[in-house]
N, C-alpha and C positions, 0 to 999 in steps of 0.2 A: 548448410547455412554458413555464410561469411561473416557471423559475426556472436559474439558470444551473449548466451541467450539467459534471463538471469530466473523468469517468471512468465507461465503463460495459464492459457483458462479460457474455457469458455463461456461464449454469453449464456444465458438461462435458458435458451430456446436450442442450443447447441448449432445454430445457424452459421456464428459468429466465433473464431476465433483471435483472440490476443497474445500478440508474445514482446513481453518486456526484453529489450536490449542496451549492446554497448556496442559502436562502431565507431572506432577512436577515441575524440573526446565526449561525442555526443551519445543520446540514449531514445533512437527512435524507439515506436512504439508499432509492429508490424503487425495489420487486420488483416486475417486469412476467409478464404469461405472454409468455416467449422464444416461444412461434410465433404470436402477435397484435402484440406490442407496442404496446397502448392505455394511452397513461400516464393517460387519462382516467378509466382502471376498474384502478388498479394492484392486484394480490395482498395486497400490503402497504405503507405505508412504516412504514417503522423510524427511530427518533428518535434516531440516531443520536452525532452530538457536537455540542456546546455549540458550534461555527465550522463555518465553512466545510467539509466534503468534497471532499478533494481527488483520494482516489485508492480504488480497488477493487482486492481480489486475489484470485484463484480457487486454491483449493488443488487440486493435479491428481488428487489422491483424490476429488475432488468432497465432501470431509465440512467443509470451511468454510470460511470465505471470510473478508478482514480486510480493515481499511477503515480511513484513515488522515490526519486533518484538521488546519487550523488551530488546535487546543486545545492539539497534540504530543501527541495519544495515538492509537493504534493499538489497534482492538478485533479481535477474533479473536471470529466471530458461528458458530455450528452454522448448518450448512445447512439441515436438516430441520426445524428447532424455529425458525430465528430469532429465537433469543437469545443476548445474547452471551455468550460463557463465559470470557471474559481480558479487561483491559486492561492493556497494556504502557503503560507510566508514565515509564520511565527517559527520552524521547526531550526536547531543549528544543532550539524552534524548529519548526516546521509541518513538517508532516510531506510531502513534495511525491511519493513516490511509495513502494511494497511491492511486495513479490513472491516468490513462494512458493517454495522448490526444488524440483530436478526431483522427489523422491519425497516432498514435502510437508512433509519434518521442520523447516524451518528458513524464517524468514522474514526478508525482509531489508527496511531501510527508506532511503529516502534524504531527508534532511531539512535543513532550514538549522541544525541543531545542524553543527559541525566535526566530525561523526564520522556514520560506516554503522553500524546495526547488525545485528545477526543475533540472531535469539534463538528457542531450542527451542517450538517451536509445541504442543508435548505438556506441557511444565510451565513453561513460562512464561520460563527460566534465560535472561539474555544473557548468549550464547554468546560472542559479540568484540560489541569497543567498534572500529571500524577509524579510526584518529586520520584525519581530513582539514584541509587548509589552508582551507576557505572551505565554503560549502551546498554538498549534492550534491542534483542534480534527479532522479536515474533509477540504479534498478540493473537490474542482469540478470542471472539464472541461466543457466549454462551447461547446453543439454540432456542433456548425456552425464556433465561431471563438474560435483565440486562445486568450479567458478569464478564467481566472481562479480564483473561489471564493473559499476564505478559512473562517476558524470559528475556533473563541475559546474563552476564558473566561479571558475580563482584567478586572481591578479596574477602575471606572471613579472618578467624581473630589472627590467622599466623600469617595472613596478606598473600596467602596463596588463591589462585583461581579458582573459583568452583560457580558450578551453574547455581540460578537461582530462577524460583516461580512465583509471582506473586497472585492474588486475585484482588479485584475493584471491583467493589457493588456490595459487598457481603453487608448485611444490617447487623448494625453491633449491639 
């Protein structure tokens, strides 16, 4: 590959492969056929965002997949058509990882913005703003409910670095 490669995945059928990039300033988005994988003869690439690509999301309906880069936007692409049909706008700061919930309704992002978000993947609404102390690098859907852990790097009391994990959804 020519080009550095940040997140890839397959579609649900495993037909289809995605690989998130960076080719200079930009952050295409290279569709392989999943049972070859020759990036030499890709399906598609997709011109995805203005920076860097940093992450890929598979929606577990298989109907479409979001992609989320150095510009701070988040596109939400149709699977079939390979077009994209949303940009989520509200994020600032790069967007470092997505991920879809368990039955697809909701996306969440983790980004060097102070906040996770979530937002309805059907009309677009953000759903929570989840305030954080510092970037969060990773979220994760819980498979069974709607929990959601995210991760990132704040100062504790002596202002030194240390990881941290939070969860959203817990009934208090």
């Amino acid at each position: 590959f020519k080009m550095e490669i940040n997140e890839c995945s397959w579609d649900k059928t495993g037909d289809v492969f995605f690989i998130s990039s960076v080719t200079g300033q930009a952050g295409p988005i290279q569709v392989l056929d999943g049972t070859e994988l020759n990036h030499e003869k890709p399906l598609t690439t997709l011109d995805a965002h203005m920076a860097g690509c940093y992450c890929i999301s598979i929606d577990p309906q298989n109907r479409y997949f979001a992609t989320g880069a150095a510009d701070s936007l988040v596109l939400l692409w149709d699977m079939y058509e390979m077009l994209c049909v949303r940009a989520y706008s509200e994020l600032e700061g790069q967007v470092r990882q997505i991920r879809f919930s368990k039955d697809g309704r909701f996306l969440a992002t983790a980004s060097e913005a102070e906040a996770v978000h979530i937002f309805d993947v059907e009309n677009g609404d953000l759903i929570h703003a989840i305030p954080c102390k510092a970037a969060q690098f990773c979220v994760a859907w819980n498979p069974k409910n709607f929990l959601l852990a995210y991760a990132g790097q704040e100062k504790n009391k002596n202002n030194v670095d240390e990881g941290c994990l939070h969860v959203f959804g817990w009934n208090s």
